[in-house]
C-alpha positions as a LaTeX table, in Angstrom:
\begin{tabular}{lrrr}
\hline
Residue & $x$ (\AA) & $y$ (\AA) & $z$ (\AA) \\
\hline
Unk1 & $-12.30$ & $-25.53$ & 3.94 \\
Unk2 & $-11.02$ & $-23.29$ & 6.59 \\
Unk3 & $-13.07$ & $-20.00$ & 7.18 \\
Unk4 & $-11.47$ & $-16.70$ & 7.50 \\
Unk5 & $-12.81$ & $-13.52$ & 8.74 \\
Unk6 & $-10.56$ & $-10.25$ & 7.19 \\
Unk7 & $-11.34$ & $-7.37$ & 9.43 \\
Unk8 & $-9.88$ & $-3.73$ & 8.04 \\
Unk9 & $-10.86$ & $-0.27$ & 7.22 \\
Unk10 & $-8.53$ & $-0.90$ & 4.02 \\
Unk11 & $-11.29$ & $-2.15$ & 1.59 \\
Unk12 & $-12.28$ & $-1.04$ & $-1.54$ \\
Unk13 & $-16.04$ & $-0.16$ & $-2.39$ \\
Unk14 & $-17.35$ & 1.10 & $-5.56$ \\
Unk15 & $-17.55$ & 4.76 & $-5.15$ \\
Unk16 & $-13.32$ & 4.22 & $-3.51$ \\
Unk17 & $-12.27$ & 1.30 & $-5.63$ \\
Unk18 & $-8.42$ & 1.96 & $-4.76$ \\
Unk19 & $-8.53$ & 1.89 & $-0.61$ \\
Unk20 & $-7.09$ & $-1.01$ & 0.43 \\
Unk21 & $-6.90$ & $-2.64$ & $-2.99$ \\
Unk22 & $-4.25$ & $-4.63$ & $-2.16$ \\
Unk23 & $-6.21$ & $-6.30$ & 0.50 \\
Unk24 & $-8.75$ & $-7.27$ & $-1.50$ \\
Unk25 & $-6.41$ & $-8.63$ & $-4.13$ \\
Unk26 & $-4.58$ & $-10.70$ & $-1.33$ \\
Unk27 & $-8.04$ & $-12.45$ & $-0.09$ \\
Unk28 & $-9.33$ & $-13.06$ & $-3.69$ \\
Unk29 & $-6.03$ & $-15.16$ & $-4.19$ \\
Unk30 & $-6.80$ & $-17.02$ & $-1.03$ \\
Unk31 & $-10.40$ & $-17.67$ & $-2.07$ \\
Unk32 & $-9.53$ & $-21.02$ & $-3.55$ \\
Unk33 & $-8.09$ & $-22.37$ & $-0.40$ \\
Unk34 & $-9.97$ & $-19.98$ & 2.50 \\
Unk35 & $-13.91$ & $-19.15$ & 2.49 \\
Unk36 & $-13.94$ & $-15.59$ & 3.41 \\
Unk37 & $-16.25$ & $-13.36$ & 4.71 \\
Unk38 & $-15.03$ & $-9.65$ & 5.03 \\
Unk39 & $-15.70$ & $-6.80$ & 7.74 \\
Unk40 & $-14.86$ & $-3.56$ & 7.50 \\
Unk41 & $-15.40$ & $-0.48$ & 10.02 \\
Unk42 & $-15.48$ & 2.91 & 8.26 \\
Unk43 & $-14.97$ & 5.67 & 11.12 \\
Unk44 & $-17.09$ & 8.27 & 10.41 \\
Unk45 & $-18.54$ & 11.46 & 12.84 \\
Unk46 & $-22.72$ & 11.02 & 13.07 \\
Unk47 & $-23.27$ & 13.52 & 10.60 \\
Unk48 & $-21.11$ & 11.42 & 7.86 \\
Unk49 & $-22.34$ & 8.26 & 7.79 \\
Unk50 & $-22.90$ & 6.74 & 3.99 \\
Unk51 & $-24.17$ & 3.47 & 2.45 \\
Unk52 & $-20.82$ & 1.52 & 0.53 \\
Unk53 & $-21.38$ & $-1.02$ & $-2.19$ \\
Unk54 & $-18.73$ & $-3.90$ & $-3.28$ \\
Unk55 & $-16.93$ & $-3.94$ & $-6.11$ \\
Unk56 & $-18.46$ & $-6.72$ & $-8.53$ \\
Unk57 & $-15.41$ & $-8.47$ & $-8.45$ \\
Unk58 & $-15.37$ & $-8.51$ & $-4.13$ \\
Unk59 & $-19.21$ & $-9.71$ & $-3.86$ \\
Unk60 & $-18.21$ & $-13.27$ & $-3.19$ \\
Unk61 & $-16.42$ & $-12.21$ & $-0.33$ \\
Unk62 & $-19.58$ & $-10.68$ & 0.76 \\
Unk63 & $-18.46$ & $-7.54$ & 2.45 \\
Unk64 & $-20.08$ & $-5.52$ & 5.23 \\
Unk65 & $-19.22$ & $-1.77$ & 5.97 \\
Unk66 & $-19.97$ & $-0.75$ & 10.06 \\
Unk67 & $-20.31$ & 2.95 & 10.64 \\
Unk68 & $-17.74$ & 3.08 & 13.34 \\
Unk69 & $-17.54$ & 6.13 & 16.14 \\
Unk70 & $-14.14$ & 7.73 & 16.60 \\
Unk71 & $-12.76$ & 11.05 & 18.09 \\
Unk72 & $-10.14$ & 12.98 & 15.90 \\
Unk73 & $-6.97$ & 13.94 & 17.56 \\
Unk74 & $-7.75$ & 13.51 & 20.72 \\
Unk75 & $-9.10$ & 9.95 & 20.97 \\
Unk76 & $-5.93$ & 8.20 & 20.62 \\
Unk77 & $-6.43$ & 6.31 & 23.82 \\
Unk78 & $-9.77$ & 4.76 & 23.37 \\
Unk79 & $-10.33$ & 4.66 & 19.27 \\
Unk80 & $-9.81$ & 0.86 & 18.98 \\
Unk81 & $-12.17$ & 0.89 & 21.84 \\
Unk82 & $-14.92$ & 2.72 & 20.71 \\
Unk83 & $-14.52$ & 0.83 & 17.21 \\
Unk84 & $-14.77$ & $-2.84$ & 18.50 \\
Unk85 & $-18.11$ & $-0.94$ & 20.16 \\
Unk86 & $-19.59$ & $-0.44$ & 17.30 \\
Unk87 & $-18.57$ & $-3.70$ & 15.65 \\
Unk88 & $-19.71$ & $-5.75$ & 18.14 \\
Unk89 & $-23.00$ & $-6.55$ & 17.02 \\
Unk90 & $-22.00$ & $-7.35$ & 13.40 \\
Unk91 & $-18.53$ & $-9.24$ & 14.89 \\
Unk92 & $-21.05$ & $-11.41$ & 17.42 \\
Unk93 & $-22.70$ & $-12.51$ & 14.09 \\
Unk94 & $-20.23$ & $-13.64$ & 12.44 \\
Unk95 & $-18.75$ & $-15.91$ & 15.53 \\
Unk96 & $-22.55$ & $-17.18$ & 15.60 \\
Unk97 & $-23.16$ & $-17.76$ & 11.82 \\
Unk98 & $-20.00$ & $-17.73$ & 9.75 \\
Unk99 & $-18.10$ & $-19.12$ & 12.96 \\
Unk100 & $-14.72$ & $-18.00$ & 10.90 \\
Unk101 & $-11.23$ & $-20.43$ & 12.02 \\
Unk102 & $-9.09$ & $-17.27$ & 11.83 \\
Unk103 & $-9.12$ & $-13.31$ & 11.55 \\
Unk104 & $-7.12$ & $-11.71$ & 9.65 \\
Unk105 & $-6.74$ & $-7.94$ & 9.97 \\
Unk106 & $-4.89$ & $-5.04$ & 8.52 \\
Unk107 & $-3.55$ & $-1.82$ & 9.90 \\
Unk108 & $-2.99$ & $-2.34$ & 13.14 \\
Unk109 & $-4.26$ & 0.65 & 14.91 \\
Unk110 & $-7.03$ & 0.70 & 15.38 \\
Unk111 & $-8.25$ & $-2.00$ & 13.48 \\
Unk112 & $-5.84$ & $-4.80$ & 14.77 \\
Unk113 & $-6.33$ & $-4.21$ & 18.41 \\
Unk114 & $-10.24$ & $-3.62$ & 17.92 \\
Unk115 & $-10.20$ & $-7.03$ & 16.36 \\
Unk116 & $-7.91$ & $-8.60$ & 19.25 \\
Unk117 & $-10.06$ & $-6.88$ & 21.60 \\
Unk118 & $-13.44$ & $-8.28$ & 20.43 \\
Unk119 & $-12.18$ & $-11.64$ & 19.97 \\
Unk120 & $-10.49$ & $-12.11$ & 23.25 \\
Unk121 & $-8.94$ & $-15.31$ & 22.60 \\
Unk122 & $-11.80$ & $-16.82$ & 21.38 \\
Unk123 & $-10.42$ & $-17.17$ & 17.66 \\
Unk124 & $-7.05$ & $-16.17$ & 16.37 \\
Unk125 & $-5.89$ & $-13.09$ & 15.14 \\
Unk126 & $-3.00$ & $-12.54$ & 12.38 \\
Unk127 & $-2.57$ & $-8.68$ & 11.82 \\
Unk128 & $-1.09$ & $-7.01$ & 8.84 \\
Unk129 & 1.29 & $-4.03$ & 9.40 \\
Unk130 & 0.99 & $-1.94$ & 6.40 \\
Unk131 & 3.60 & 0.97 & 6.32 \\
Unk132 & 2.12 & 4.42 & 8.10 \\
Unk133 & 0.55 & 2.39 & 11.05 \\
Unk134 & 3.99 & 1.25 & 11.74 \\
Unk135 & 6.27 & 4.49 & 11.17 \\
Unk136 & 4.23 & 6.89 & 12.67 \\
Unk137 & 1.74 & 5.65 & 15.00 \\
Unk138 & 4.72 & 4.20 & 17.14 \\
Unk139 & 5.94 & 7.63 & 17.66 \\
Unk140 & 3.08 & 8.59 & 19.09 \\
Unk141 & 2.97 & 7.74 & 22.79 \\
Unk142 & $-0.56$ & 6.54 & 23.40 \\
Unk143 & $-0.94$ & 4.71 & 20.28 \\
Unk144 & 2.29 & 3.39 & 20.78 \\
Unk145 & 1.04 & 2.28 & 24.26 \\
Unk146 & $-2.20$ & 0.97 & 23.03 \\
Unk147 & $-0.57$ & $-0.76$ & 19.89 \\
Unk148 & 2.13 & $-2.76$ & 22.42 \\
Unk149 & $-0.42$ & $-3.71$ & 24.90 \\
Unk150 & $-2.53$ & $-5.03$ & 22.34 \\
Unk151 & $-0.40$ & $-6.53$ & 19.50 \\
Unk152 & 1.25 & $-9.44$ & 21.49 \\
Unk153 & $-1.77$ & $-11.39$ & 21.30 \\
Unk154 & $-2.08$ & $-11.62$ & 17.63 \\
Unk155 & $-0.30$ & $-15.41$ & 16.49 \\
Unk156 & 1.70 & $-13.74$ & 14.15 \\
Unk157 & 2.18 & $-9.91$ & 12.71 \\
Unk158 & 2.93 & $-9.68$ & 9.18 \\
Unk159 & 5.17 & $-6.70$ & 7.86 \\
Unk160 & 5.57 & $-5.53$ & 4.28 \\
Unk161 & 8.75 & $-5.11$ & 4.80 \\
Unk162 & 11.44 & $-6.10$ & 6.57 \\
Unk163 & 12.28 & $-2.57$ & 8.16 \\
Unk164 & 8.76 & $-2.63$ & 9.41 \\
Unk165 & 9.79 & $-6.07$ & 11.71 \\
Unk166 & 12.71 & $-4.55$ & 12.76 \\
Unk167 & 10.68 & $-1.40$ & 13.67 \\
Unk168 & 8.29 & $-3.62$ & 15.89 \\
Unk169 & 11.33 & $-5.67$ & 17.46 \\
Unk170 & 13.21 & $-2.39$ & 18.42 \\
Unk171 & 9.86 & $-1.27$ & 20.35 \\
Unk172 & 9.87 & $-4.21$ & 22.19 \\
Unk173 & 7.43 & $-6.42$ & 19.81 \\
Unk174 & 8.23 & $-10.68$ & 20.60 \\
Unk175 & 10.32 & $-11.37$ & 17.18 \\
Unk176 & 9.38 & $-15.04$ & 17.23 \\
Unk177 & 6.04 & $-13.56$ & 16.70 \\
Unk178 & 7.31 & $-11.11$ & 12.97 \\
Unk179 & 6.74 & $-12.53$ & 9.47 \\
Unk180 & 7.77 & $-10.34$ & 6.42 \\
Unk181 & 5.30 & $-11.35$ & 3.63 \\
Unk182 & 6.19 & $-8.94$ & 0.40 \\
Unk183 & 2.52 & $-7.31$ & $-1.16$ \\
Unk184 & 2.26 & $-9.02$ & $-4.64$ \\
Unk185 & 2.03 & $-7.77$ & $-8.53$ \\
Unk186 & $-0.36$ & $-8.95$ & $-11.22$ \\
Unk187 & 2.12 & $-9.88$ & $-13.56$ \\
Unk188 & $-0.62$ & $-10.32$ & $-16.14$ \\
Unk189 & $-1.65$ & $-6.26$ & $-16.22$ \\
Unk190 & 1.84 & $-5.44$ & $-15.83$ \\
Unk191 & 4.46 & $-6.27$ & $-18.28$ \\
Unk192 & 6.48 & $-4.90$ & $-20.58$ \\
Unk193 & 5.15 & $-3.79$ & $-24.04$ \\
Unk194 & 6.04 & $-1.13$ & $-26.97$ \\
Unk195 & 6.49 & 2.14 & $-25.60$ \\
Unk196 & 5.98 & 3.66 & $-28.70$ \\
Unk197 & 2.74 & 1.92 & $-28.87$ \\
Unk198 & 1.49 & 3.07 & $-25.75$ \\
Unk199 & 2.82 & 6.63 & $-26.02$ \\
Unk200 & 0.44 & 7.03 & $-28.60$ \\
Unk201 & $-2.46$ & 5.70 & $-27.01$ \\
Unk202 & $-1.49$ & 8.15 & $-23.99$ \\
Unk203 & $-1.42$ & 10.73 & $-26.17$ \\
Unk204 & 2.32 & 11.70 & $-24.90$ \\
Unk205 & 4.95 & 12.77 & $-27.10$ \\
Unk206 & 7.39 & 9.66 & $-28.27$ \\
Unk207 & 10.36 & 11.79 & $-28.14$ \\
Unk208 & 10.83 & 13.38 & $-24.44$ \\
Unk209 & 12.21 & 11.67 & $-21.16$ \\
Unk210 & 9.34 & 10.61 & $-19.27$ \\
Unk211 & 9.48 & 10.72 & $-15.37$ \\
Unk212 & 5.98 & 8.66 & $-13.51$ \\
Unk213 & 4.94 & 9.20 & $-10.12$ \\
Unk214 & 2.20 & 7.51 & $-9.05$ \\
Unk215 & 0.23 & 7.75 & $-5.81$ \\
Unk216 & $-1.23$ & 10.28 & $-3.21$ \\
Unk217 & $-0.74$ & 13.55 & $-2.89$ \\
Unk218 & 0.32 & 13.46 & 0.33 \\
Unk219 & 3.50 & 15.64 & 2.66 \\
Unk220 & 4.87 & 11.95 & 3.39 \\
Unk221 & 4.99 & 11.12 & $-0.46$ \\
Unk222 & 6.96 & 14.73 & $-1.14$ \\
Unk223 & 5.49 & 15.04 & $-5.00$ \\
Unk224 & 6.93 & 18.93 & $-4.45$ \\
Unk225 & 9.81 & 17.81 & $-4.52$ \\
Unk226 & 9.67 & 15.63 & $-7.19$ \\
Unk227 & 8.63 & 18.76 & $-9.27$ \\
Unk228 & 11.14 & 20.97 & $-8.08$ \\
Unk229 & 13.54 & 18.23 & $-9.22$ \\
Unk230 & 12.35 & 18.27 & $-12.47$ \\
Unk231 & 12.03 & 22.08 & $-12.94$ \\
Unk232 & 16.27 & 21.28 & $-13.22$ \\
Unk233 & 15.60 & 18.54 & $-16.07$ \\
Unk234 & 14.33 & 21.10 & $-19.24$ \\
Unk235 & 14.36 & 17.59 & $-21.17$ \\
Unk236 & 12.21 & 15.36 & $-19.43$ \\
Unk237 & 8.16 & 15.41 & $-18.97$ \\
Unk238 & 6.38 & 14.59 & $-15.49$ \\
Unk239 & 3.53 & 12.74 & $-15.42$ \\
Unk240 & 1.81 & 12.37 & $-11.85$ \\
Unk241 & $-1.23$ & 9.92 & $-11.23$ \\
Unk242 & $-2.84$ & 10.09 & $-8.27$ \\
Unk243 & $-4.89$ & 12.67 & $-6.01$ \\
Unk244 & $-4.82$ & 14.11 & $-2.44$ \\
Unk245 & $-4.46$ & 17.48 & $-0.23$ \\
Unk246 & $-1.44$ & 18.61 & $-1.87$ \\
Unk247 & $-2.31$ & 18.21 & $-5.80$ \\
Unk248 & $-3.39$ & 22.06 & $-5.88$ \\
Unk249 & 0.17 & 23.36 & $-4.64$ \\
Unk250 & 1.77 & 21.26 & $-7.02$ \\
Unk251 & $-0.13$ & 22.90 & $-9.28$ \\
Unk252 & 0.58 & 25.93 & $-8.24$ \\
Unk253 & 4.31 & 25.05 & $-7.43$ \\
Unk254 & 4.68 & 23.82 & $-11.39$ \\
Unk255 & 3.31 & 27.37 & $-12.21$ \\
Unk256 & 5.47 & 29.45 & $-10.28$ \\
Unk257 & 8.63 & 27.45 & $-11.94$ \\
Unk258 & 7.65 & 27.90 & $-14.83$ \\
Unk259 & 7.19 & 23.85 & $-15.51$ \\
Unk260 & 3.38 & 24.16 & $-15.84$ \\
Unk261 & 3.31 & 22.83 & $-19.67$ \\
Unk262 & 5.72 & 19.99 & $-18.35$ \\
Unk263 & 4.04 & 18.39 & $-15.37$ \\
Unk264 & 0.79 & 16.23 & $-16.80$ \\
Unk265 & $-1.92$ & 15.82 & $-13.91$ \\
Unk266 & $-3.58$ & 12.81 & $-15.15$ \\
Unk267 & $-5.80$ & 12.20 & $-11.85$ \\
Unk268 & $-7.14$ & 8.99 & $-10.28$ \\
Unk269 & $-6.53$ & 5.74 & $-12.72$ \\
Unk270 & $-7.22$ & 2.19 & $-12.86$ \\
Unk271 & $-4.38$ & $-0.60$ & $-12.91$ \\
Unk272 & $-4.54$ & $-0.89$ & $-16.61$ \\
Unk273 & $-4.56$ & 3.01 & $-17.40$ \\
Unk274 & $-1.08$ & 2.82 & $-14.71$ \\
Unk275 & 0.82 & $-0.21$ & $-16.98$ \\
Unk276 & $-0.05$ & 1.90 & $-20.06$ \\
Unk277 & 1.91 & 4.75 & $-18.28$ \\
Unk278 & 4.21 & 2.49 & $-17.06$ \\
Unk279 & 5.05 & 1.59 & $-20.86$ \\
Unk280 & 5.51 & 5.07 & $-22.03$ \\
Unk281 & 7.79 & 6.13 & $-18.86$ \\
Unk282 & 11.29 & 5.81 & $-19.00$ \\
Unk283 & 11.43 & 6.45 & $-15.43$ \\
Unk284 & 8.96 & 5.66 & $-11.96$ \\
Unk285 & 9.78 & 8.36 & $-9.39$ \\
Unk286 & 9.10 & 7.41 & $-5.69$ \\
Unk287 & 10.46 & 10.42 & $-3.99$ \\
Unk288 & 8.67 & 9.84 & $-0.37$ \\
Unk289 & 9.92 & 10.25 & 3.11 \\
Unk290 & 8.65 & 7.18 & 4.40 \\
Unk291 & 7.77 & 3.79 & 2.46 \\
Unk292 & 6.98 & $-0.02$ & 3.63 \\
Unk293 & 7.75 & $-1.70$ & 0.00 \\
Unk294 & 5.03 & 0.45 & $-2.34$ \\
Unk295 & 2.91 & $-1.49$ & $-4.43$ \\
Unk296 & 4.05 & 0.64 & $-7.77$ \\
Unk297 & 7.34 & $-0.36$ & $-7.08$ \\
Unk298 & 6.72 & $-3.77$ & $-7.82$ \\
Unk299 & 4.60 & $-2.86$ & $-10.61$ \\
Unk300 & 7.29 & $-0.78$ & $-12.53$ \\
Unk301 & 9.84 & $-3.89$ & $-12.35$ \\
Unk302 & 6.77 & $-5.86$ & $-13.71$ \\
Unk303 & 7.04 & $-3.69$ & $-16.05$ \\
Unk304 & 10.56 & $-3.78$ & $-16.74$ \\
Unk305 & 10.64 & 0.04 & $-15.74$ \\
Unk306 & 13.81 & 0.94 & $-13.59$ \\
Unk307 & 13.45 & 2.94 & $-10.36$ \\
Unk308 & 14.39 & 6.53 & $-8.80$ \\
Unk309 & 13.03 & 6.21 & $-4.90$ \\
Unk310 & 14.10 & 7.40 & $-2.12$ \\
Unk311 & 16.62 & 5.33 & 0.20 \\
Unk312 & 13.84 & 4.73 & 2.98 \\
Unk313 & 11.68 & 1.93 & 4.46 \\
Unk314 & 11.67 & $-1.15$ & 3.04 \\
Unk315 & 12.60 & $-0.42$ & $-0.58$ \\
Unk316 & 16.48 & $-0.90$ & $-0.57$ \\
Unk317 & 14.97 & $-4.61$ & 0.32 \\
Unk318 & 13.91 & $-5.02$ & $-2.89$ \\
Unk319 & 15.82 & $-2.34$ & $-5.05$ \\
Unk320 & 18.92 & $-4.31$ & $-4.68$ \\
Unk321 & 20.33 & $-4.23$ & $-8.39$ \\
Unk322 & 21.90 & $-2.09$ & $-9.94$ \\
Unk323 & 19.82 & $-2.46$ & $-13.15$ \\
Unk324 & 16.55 & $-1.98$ & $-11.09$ \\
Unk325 & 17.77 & 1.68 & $-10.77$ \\
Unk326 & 18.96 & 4.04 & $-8.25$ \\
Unk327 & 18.21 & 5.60 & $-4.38$ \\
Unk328 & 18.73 & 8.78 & $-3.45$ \\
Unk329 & 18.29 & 10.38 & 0.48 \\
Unk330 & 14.83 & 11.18 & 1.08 \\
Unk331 & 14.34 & 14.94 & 0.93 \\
Unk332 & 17.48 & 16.20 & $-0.49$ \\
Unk333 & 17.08 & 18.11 & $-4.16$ \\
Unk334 & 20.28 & 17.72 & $-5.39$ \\
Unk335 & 20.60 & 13.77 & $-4.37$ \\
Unk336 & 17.34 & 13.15 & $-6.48$ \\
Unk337 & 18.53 & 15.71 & $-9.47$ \\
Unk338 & 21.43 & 13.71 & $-10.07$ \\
Unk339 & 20.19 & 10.18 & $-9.46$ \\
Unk340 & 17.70 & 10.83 & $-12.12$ \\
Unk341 & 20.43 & 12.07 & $-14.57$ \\
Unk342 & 22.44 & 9.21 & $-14.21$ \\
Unk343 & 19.56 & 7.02 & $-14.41$ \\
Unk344 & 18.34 & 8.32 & $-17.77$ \\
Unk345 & 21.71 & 8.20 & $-19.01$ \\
Unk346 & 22.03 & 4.77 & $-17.82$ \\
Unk347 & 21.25 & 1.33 & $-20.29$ \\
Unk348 & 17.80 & 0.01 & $-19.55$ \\
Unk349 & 17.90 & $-4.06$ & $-18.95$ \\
Unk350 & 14.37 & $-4.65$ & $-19.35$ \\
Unk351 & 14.02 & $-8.17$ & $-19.56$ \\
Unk352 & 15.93 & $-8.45$ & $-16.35$ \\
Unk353 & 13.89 & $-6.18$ & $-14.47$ \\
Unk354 & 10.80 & $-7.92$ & $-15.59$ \\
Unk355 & 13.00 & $-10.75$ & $-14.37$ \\
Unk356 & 13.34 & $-9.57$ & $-10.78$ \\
Unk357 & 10.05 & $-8.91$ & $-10.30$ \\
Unk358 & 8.79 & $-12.54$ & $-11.23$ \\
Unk359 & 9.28 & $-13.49$ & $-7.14$ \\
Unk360 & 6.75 & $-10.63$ & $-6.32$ \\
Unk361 & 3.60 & $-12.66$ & $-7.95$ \\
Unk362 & 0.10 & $-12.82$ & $-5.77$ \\
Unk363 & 0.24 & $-16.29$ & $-5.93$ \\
Unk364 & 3.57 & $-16.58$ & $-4.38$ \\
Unk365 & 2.40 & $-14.27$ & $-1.50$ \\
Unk366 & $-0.71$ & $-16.10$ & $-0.77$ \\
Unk367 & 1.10 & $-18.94$ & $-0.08$ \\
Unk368 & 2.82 & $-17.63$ & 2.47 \\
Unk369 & 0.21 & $-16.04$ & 4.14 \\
Unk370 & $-2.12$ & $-19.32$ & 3.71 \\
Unk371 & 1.09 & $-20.81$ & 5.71 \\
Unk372 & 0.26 & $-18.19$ & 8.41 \\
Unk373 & $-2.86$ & $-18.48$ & 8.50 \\
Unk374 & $-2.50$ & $-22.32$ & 8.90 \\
Unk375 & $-0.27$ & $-22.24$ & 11.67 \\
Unk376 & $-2.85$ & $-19.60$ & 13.73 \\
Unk377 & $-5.44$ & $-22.42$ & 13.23 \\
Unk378 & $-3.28$ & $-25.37$ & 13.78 \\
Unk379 & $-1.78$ & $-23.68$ & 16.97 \\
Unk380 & $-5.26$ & $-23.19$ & 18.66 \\
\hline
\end{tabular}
C-alpha cells in the first residue's frame, strides 16, 4: 500500500475540532487505499506554544503537531523558511521511518512551499490550494514571489475550484500542472428530512422564513451585511452559526436596527447540529466577498436547501441551476434584498437539489485525488 505523508496547518485537534476538517475528512476516505501519517506545523510566538490532542476519530492517522516559529506581518519573505526549520527534525523522521511515497499538503503558503522546500526532490509533493491562500496571498508581492518560485515543483496543484486554476494560470502558474478536485459532502449527515420535525427540536418557530448562515465571522464572509439585509425582511428569522472577530458588531449591528429578537446567535456547532438547521431553514445565505466552492454550500444542496450566495469564486461553478437558487453581486444591499425575496417566493425542488448534490460525495473526490496522488508516485 502506498504511504502518504499530509503536511498542513489545516488539521483538526480536540480542543479546534473544525480547522481543517475537511482535510481530515479527505485523508480518512483515502485510508483504505493510502497509509497515512499526518504532520502538522502550528505557528505560534514562544510565549504560545500548547500541547494538541487528535480527535478519536483521526488517531489512526497518527498526527503530530510542531510548534513552528513565524514573524507576523513582516515575515512574509522567509515564513515558509523558518517553518520547514522547525519541521525539519520531525520531517527527517518521517523520510527515515515512515519513508512516505508522496506528500500531500494544503494551503500553499506557507505550508506548501515549506513542504517543497524540505523535500527537495527527494519525494513528491501534490499541494492543495484552498480558497484565501489563493485570492489574497497572490496579491501580496512577496508571497506572491515566494508562492511562484516555489509552487512549480509540486507534480500537481489541486484547486477547489475552478476560478482558483484560472487564478494560478493568469499569474503565470504551468496549467499542465492545475487539477480542480471539488471538496466533498457526507451525504449520510446531510439530507433532507421534516422541517417541521426539526424546527421543533431547534426550538425555532414552524411558522417564520428562516434565513442560515453558517461560518466565520470574518470581513471576507460580510455577515453585516447579511443582517442589514434582513433588517429589510420583517418576515423572516436569521440564524447565524459560527464564531470569529466580528460576531460582537453583529451583535451590536442587530441592536442598533432594531433586529436583535430576529437574528439567533447559535455559536460554534457540530455537522449534525448544522443538517438539523439545515432542515428547519428555508434559505442558506453565503453573502461573502470571496469564496473557493464553501463546504456549506454543498451541504445545503445535500440537504435539498436552495442557495442565496454571492456571485464570486468558484460558486457559480456549482450553483448552475436555477432550482439550486440565486447569486447576487458580492457587497451590494439591494442585489442580496431582492435575490432573497424572489428566492422565498420561489417553488422549492427539493428532491432535485438533493439530486445535484449526489456528484459532490467524499468518495467520488477521493478518487480523484487517489488518481493524483498515483500519478506523483508513478511519475517519480
Amino acid at each position: 500500500m502506498p504511504r502518504l505523508l499530509f503536511l498542513s496547518n489545516l488539521f483538526p485537534t480536540a480542543a479546534e475540532p473544525y480547522r481543517g476538517l475537511d482535510n481530515a475528512t479527505l485523508l480518512r476516505a483515502l485510508a483504505p487505499q493510502f497509509e497515512i501519517r499526518v504532520l502538522s506545523p502550528r505557528p505560534v510566538l514562544p510565549w504560545g506554544r500548547k500541547a494538541f490532542s487528535a480527535r478519536p476519530e483521526d488517531a489512526a492517522l497518527e498526527p503530530r503537531w510542531v510548534p513552528c516559529a513565524y514573524m507576523p506581518k513582516i515575515g512574509s519573505a522567509v515564513n515558509h523558511l523558518l517553518m520547514a526549520g522547525s519541521l525539519r527534525r520531525e520531517f527527517e523522521q518521517s523520510l527515515r521511518g515512515f519513508r512516505p511515497d508522496v506528500i500531500l499538503s494544503s494551503w500553499i503558503y506557507p505550508d506548501s512551499c515549506a513542504a517543497l522546500h524540505l523535500a527537495h526532490g527527494r519525494v513528491p509533493v501534490v499541494t492543495i490550494a484552498q480558497g484565501s491562500d489563493v485570492h489574497q496571498y497572490l496579491r501580496m508581492p512577496v508571497r506572491r514571489r515566494v508562492i511562484l518560485k516555489h509552487l512549480p515543483r509540486a507534480e500537481a496543484v489541486i484547486t477547489r475550484s475552478g476560478e482558483l486554476a484560472r487564478i494560478l494560470e493568469r499569474a503565470g502558474f504551468p496549467a499542465a500542472k492545475l487539477r480542480t478536485v471539488y471538496n466533498g459532502v457526507c451525504l449520510d449527515t446531510f439530507q433532507p428530512r421534516d422541517q417541521a420535525a426539526a424546527r421543533r427540536e431547534s426550538e425555532l418557530p414552524g411558522d417564520a422564513w428562516i434565513l442560515l448562515f453558517v461560518g466565520n465571522f470574518y470581513p471576507v464572509k460580510n455577515p453585516l451585511l447579511l443582517i442589514r439585509a434582513v433588517a429589510q425582511l420583517p418576515e423572516a428569522l436569521l440564524v447565524m452559526a459560527g464564531g470569529g472577530p466580528l460576531e460582537q458588531a453583529c451583535r451590536d449591528l442587530a441592536g442598533q436596527l432594531g433586529i436583535a429578537s430576529r437574528v439567533l446567535f447559535v455559536g460554534r456547532m457540530n455537522p449534525g447540529e448544522i443538517a438539523c438547521l439545515m432542515n428547519c431553514a428555508d434559505l442558506l445565505v453565503i453573502p461573502s466577498e470571496n469564496e473557493g466552492v464553501p463546504n456549506v454550500l454543498l451541504e445545503a444542496f445535500a440537504s435539498g436547501l436552495p442557495v442565496v450566495a454571492s456571485r464570486v469564486g468558484g460558486i457559480p461553478e456549482v450553483l448552475d441551476q436555477d432550482l439550486l437558487g440565486r447569486m447576487a453581486p458580492a457587497g451590494e444591499l439591494p442585489a442580496l434584498v431582492e435575490s432573497l425575496r424572489q428566492q422565498l417566493a420561489a417553488p422549492r425542488d427539493t428532491a432535485a437539489i438533493r439530486w445535484h448534490a449526489r456528484r459532490f460525495s467524499w468518495e467520488a473526490a477521493a478518487s480523484q485525488y487517489r488518481d493524483i496522488l498515483m500519478a506523483a508516485i508513478e511519475t517519480r
